[in-house]
LONU-531101 format. One record per residue (C-alpha): residue in three letters; x, y, z. Coordinates in nm, 3 decimals. Example, Ala and Ser with C-alpha at 12.3 -4.5 7.8 and 13.67 -1.06 7.14 Angstrom:
- resn	xx	yy	zz
- ala	1.230	-0.450	0.780
- ser	1.367	-0.106	0.714
// end
This chain:
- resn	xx	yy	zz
- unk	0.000	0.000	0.000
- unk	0.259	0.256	0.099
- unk	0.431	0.240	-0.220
- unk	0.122	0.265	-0.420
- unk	0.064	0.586	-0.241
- unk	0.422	0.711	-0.320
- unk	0.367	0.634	-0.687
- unk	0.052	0.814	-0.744
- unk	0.143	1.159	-0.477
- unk	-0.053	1.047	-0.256
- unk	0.132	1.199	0.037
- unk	-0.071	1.198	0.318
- unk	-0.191	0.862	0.287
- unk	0.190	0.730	0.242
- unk	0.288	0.911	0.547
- unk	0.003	0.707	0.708
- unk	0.132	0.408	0.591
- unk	0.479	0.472	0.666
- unk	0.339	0.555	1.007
- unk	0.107	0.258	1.054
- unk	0.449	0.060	0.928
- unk	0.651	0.142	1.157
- unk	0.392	0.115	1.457
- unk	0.371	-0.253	1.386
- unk	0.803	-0.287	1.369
- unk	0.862	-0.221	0.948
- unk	1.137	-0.074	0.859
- unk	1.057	0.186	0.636
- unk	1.297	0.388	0.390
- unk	1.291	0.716	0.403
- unk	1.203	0.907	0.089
- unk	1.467	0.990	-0.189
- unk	1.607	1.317	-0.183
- unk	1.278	1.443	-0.450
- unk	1.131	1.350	-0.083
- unk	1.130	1.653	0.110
- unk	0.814	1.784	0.010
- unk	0.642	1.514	0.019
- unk	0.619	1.474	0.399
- unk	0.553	1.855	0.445
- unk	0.237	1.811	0.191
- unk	0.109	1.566	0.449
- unk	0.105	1.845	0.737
- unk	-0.135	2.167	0.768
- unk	0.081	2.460	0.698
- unk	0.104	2.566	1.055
- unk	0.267	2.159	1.138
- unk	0.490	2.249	0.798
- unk	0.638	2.558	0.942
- unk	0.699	2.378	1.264
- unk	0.851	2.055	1.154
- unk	1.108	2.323	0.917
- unk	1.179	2.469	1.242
- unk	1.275	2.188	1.448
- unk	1.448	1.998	1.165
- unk	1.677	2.326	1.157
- unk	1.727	2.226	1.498
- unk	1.525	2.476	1.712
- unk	1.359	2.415	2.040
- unk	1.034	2.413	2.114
- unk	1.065	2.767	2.330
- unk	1.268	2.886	1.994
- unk	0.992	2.777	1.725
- unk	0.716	2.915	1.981
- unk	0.919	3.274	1.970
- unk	0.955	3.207	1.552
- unk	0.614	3.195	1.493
- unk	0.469	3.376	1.841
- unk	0.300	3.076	1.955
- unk	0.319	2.891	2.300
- unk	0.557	2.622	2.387
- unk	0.226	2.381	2.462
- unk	0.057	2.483	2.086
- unk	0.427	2.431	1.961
- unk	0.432	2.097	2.115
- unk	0.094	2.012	2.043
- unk	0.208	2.037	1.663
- unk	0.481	1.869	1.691
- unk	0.262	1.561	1.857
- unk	0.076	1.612	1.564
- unk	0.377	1.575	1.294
- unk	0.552	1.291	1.421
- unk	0.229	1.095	1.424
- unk	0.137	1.225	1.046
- unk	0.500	1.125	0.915
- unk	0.566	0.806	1.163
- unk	0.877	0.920	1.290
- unk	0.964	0.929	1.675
- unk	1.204	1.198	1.764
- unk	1.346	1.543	1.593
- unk	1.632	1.359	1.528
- unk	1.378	1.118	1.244
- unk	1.232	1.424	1.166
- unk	1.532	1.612	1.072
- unk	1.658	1.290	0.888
- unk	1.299	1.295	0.688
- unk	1.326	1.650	0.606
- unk	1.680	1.671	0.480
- unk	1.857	1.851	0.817
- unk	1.773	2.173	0.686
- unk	1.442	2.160	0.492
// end
């Protein structure tokens, strides 16, 4: 399913997949390098700006003062984003988004 997803854009539902993957202990590739915005299409644009932000490497009390937000709505997106591109820590995320996407 996953890569019938990839092959026909369907971003948000591979991200699912890649998600619901990796939940039952798949490995998953990452995408290709043509795969940065692919993930971010799966995330509303206010998860999109976030995820950028903490792939860069920011904190949480850095993206908040970014995009004059709290920490908890910060981290509430970020909940949100790891869960909508399966990965588990900033460190995945910044892996899936090319370090500095």
């Amino acid at each position: 399913a996953l890569v019938g997803f990839e092959r026909c854009g369907a971003a948000a539902w591979a991200a699912r997949a890649s998600g619901e993957l990796r939940a039952a202990g798949e490995a998953v590739e990452a995408p290709g390098p043509s795969g940065t915005a692919a993930p971010l299409a799966a995330l509303t644009p206010q998860q999109a700006r976030i995820a950028r932000c903490v792939a860069e490497g920011a904190t949480n009390r850095e993206v908040a003062r970014r995009l004059s937000v709290s920490t908890r709505t910060v981290d509430h997106h970020l909940r949100n984003v790891f869960a909508a591109l399966g990965v588990r820590s900033r460190t995945e995320l910044a892996g899936l988004l090319g370090g500095g996407a």
